[in-house]
Legacy VTK file of the C-alpha trace (Angstrom):
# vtk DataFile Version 3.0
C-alpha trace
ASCII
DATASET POLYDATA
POINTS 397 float
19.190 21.941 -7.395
15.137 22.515 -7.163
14.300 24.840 -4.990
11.144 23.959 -3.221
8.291 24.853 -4.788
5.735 26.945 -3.186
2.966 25.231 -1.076
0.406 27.865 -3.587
2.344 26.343 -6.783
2.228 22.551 -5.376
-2.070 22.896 -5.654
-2.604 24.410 -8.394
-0.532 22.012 -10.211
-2.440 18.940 -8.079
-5.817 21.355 -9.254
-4.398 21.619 -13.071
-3.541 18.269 -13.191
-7.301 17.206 -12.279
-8.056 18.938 -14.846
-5.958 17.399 -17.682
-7.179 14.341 -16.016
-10.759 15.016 -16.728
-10.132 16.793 -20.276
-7.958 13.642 -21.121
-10.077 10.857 -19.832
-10.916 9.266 -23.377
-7.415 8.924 -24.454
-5.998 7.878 -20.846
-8.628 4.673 -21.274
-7.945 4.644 -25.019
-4.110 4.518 -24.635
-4.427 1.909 -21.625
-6.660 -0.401 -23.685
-3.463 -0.741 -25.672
-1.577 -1.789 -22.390
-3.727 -4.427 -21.227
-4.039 -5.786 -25.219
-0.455 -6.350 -25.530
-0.373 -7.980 -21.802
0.709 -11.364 -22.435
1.242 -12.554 -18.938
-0.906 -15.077 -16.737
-0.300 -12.753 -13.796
-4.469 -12.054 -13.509
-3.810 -9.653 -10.665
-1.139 -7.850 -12.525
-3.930 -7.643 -15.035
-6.281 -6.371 -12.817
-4.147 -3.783 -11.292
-3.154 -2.724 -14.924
-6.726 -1.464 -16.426
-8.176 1.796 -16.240
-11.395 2.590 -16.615
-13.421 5.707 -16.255
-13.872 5.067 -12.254
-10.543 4.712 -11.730
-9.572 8.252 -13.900
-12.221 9.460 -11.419
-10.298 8.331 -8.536
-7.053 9.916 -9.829
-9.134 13.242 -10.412
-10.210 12.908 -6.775
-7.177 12.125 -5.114
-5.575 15.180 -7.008
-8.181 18.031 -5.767
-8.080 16.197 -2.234
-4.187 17.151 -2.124
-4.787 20.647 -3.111
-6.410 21.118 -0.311
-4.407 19.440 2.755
-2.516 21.194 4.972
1.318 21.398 3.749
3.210 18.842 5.511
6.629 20.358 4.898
7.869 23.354 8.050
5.205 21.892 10.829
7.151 22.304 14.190
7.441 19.197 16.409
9.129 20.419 18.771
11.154 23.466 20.570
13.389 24.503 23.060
14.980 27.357 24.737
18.351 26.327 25.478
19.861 27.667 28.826
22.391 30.086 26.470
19.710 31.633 24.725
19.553 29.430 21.824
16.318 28.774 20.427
15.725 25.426 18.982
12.863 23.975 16.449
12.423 20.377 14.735
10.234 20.592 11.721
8.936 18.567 9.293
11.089 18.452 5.392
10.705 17.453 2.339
12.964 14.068 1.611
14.623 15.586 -1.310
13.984 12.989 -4.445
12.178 9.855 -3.897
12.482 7.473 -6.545
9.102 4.631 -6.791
9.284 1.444 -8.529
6.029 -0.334 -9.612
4.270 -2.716 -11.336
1.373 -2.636 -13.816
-0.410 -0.022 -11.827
-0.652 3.499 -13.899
-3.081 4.965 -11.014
0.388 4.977 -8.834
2.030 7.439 -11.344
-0.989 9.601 -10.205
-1.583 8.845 -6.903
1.666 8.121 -5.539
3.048 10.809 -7.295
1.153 13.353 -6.139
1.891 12.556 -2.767
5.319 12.514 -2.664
5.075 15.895 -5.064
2.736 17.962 -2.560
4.903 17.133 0.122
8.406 19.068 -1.491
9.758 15.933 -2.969
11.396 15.447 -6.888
9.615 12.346 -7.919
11.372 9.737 -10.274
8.850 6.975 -11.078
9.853 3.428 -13.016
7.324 1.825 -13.939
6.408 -1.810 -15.219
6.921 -1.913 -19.458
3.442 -3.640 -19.047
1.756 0.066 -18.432
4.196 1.896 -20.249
2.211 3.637 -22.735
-0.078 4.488 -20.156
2.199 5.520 -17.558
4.326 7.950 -20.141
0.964 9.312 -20.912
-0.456 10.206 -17.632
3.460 11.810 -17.072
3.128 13.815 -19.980
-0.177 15.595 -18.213
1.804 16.428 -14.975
4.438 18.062 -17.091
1.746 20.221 -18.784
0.331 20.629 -15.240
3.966 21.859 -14.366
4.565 24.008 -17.161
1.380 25.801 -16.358
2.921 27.076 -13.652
6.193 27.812 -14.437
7.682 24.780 -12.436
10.556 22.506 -14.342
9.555 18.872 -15.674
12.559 17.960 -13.466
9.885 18.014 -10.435
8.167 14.708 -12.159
10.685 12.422 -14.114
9.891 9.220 -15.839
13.055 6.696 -16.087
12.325 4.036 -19.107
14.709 1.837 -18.279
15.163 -2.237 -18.717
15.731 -4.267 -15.322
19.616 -4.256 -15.997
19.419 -0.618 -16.618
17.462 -0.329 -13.248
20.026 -2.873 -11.128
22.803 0.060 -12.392
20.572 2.613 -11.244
19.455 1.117 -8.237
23.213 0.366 -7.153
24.909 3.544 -9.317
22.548 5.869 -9.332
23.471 8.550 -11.865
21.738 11.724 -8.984
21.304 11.493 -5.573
18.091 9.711 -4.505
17.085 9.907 -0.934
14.218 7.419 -0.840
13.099 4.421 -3.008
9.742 2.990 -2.625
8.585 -0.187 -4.223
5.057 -0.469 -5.357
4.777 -4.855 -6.146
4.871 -8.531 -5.529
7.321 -9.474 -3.708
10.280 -10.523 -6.269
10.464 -6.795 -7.538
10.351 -5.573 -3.416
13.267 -8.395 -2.935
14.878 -6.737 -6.067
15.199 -3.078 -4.749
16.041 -4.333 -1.028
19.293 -6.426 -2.700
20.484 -3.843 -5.166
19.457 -0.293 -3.552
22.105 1.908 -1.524
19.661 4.200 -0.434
16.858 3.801 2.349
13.586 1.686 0.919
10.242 1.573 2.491
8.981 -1.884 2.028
5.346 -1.520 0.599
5.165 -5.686 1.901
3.174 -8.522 0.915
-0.329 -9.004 2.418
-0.859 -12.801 3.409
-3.536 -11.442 5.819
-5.326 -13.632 8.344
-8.697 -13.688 9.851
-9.401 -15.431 12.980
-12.923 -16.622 13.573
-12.948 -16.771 17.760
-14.902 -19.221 19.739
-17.368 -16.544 20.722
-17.810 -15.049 17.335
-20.992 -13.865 15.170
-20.461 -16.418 12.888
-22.806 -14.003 9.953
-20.689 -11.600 10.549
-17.769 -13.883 9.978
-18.731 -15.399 6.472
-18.951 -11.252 5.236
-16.137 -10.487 5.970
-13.673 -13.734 4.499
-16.125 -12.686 1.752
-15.064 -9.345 1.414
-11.785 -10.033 1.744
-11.634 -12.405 -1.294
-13.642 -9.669 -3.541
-10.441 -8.025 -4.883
-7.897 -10.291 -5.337
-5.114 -8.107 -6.096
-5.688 -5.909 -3.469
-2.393 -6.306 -0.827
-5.288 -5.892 2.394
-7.563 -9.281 0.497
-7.530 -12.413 2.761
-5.372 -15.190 2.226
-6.189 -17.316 5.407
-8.672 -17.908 8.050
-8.017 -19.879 11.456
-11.313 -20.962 12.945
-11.436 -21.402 16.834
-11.870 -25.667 17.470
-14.284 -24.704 20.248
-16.453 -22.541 17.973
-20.339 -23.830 18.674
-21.788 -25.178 15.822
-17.765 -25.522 13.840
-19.047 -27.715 11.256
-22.358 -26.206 9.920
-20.317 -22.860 10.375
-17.594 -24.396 8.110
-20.248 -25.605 5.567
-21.730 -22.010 4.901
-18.864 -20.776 4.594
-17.853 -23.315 2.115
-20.451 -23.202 0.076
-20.036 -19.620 -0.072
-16.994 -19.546 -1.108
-17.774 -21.889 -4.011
-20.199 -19.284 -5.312
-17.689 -17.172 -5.429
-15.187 -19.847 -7.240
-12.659 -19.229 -4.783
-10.339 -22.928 -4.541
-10.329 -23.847 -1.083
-7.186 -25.471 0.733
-7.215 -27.082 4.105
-5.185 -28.575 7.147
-5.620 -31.748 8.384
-8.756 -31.556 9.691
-10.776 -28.765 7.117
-9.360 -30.990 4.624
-12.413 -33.661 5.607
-14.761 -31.301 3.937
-16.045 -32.680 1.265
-13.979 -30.602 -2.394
-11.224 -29.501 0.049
-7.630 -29.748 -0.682
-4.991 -30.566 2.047
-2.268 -28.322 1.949
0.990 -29.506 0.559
3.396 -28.655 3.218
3.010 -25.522 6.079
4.989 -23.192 3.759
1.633 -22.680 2.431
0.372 -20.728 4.971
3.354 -17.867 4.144
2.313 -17.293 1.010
-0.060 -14.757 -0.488
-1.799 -15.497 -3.320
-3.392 -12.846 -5.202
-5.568 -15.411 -6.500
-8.933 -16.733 -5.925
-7.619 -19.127 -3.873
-7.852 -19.152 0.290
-5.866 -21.789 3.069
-8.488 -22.488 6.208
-7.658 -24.268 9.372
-7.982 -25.279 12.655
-6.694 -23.960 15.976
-7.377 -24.423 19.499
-7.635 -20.618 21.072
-7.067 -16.981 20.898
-2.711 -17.212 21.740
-2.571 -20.165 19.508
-4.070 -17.762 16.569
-1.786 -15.016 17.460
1.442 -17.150 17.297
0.491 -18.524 14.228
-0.165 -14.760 12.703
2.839 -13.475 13.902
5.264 -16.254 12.435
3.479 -16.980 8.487
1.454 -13.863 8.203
3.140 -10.684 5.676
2.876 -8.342 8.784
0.146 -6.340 7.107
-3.139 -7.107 8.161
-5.466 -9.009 10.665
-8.656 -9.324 11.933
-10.658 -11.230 15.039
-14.411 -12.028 14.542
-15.885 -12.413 18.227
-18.378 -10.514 20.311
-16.002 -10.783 23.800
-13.954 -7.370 23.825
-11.456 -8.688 26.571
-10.343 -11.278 23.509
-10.572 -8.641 20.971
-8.373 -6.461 22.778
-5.565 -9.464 23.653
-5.314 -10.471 19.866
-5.183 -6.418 18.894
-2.616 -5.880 21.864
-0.028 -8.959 20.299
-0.589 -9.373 16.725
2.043 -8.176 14.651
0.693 -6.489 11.906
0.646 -3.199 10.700
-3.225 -3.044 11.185
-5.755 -5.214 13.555
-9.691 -5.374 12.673
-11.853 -6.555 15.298
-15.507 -7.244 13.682
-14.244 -5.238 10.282
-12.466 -6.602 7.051
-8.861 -6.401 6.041
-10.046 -4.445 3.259
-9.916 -1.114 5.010
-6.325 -0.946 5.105
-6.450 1.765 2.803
-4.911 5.354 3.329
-8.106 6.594 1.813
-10.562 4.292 3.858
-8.389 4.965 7.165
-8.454 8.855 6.993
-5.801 9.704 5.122
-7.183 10.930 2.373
-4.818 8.678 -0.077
-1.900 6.864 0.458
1.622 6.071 -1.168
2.315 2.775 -0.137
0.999 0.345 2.903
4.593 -0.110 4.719
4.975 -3.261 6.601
8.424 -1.948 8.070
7.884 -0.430 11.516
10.310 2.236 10.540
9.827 5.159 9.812
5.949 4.835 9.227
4.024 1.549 9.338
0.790 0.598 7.468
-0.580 2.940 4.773
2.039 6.414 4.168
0.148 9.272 3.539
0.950 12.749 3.330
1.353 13.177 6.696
4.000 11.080 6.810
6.173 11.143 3.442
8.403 13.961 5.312
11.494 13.274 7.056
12.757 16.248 9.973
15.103 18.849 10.603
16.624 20.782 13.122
16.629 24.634 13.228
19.095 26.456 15.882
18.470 30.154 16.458
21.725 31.560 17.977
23.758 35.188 18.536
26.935 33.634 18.438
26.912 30.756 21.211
29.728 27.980 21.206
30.519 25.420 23.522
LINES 1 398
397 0 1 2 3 4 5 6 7 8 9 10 11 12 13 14 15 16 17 18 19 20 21 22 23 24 25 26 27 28 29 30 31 32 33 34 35 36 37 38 39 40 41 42 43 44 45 46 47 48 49 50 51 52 53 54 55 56 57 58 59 60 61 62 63 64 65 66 67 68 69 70 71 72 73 74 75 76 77 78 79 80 81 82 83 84 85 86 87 88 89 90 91 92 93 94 95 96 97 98 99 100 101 102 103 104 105 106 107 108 109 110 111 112 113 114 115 116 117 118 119 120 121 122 123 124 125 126 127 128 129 130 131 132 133 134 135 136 137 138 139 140 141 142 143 144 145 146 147 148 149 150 151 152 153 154 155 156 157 158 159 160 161 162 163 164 165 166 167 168 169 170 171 172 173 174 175 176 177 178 179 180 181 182 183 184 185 186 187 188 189 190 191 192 193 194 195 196 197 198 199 200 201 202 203 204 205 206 207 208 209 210 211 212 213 214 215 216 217 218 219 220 221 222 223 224 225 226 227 228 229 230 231 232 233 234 235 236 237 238 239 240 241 242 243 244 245 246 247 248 249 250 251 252 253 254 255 256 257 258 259 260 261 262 263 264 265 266 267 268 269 270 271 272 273 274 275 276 277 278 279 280 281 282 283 284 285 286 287 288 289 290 291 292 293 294 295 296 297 298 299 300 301 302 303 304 305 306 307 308 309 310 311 312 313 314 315 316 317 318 319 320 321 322 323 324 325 326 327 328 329 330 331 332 333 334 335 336 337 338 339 340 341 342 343 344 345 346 347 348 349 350 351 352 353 354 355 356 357 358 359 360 361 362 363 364 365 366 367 368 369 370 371 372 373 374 375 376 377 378 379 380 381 382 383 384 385 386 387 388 389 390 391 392 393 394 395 396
């Protein structure tokens, strides 16, 4: 059993291990070079996702000294009560126990998301993809120097190499206990956990995030942000779709710009029925389209006749993640916010936000589309489960 570590010996290993970071830069981007050169897939968001470069060692360095200095989350009281016997009762915040995270391509996660579920008390077991292997078992072999600085066991920060049958028999066997599994991927590895785990999963979900262009909207202000929501492809919070309001004034030389912006940008444009007109604009196939997220340069735009219509259609194709409504009347702004069913609602701002860093948190362990126990992005605040502590002199009842 590990003993939780002090809240003194959880930052300085965050603060030691932004300092291997920095110390090991070269060979982190050296090693991962390797990675993405024996990548063979077609995946180019998984390729994306894979490469580190010296920004991104910067944001691992960064998220590491933030940590360091956050409050702990683990022994906050939520709550007492003096019971009528004399009793005296406290909920407070606790450490999970071992969380186990399963990702793809991604080493910034065995930083990020690591050091997360590390500062708040937890024993981390991390499976990654064998596409960042080398890099992954690289960046793990810093946090066990960043351990053994401080006299804290490896066990805190494991690394499981294992195939996908080895991980099934985990994942349904598991050979210690694992309180929490979070998967960090498309959505065939998240279906993956949810069949095979016997152990609580947080569902880090699919994006498939609309934008609705109202009737009263600024369209300028419309065409940046669809734009900015196609500029990272394999970010979960990019924009897939866009439903533009049929009484918008001015719907067709709106549609225009913002077609021939988006063919600057090489981004293949699909279409209902009627966007579909436009000249170089592909009908859809079938309305299962407009479920699926792309990660791909690729966006679906259509037609719809008001405000409710747009919210319906959200809340029955969209991934449950993110949303946003482009108009200058706040009364509409605040009935699609109010009854859209997504984890987070923009009204004049881009999906792109939905980002534990850009929303406050500082960093962020997964963007949760479940509404249980924390929805949208998990950050440290929130990677703690609760428990109850009863002060007594020998009451029964």
């Amino acid at each position: 059993m590990n003993t939780l570590l002090s809240i003194k010996t959880r930052n300085n290993v965050l603060r030691t291990m932004a300092s291997l970071l920095d110390r090991e830069k070269e060979a982190i981007i050296s090693i991962n070079k390797k990675d993405l050169e024996a990548y063979k897939g077609d995946d180019i968001s998984m390729f994306d996702r894979l490469k580190v470069d010296e920004a991104k060692v910067h944001e691992m360095i960064a998220a590491c000294l933030h940590l360091a200095t956050q409050e702990d989350p683990v022994g906050l009281e939520r709550f007492s009560f003096r019971h009528d016997n004399g009793m005296q009762v406290y909920n407070k915040t606790a450490s999970f126990g071992t969380i186990l995270i399963i990702y793809e391509s991604r080493p910034d996660v065995t930083v990020e998301a690591a050091g997360i579920a590390f500062k708040s008390g937890n024993k981390i077991l991390l499976k990654g993809g064998k596409e960042s292997l080398q890099s992954n078992l690289k960046i793990v072999d810093l946090w066990h120097q960043a351990l053994n600085q401080h006299n804290a066991s490896n066990n805190w920060i494991a690394y499981l190499q294992f195939d996908r049958t080895e991980t099934q028999a985990f994942l349904e066997r598991p050979s210690q206990k694992v309180d929490l599994i979070i998967p960090r991927g498309g959505e065939r590895l998240i279906a993956f956990v949810k069949k095979h785990a016997t152990c609580p999963v947080i569902i880090s979900g699919r994006g498939n995030n609309f934008v609705f262009v109202h009737k009263e909207a600024d369209t300028a202000i419309a065409i940046e942000i669809i734009l900015n929501g196609k500029s990272k492809i394999s970010a979960c919070n990019a924009v897939d779709k866009v439903l533009i309001d049929k009484n918008l004034p001015n719907k067709t030389a709106f549609i225009n710009r913002l077609l021939s912006k988006l063919k600057e940008f090489k981004i293949d444009v699909l279409g209902d029925t009627i966007i579909s007109k436009f000249d170089k604009v592909e009908e859809i196939s079938s309305n299962d389209v407009w479920y699926k997220e792309f990660l791909d340069y690729k966006i679906v735009i259509g037609e719809i006749p008001s405000n409710k219509d747009a919210i319906a259609m959200i809340n029955n194709y969209s991934g449950g993640h993110s949303s946003a409504i482009i108009t200058k009347n706040t009364a509409e702004a605040k009935l699609f916010m109010a009854n859209v069913d997504t984890a987070a609602v923009y009204h004049n701002a881009s999906t792109r936000f939905t980002d534990g860093g850009q929303l406050g948190l500082g960093g962020e362990l997964a963007i949760s589309t479940d509404k249980l126990h924390q929805r949208g992005p998990i950050g440290l605040q929130h990677l703690v489960t609760n428990k109850w502590y009863v002060h007594g002199n020998g009451q029964i009842r």
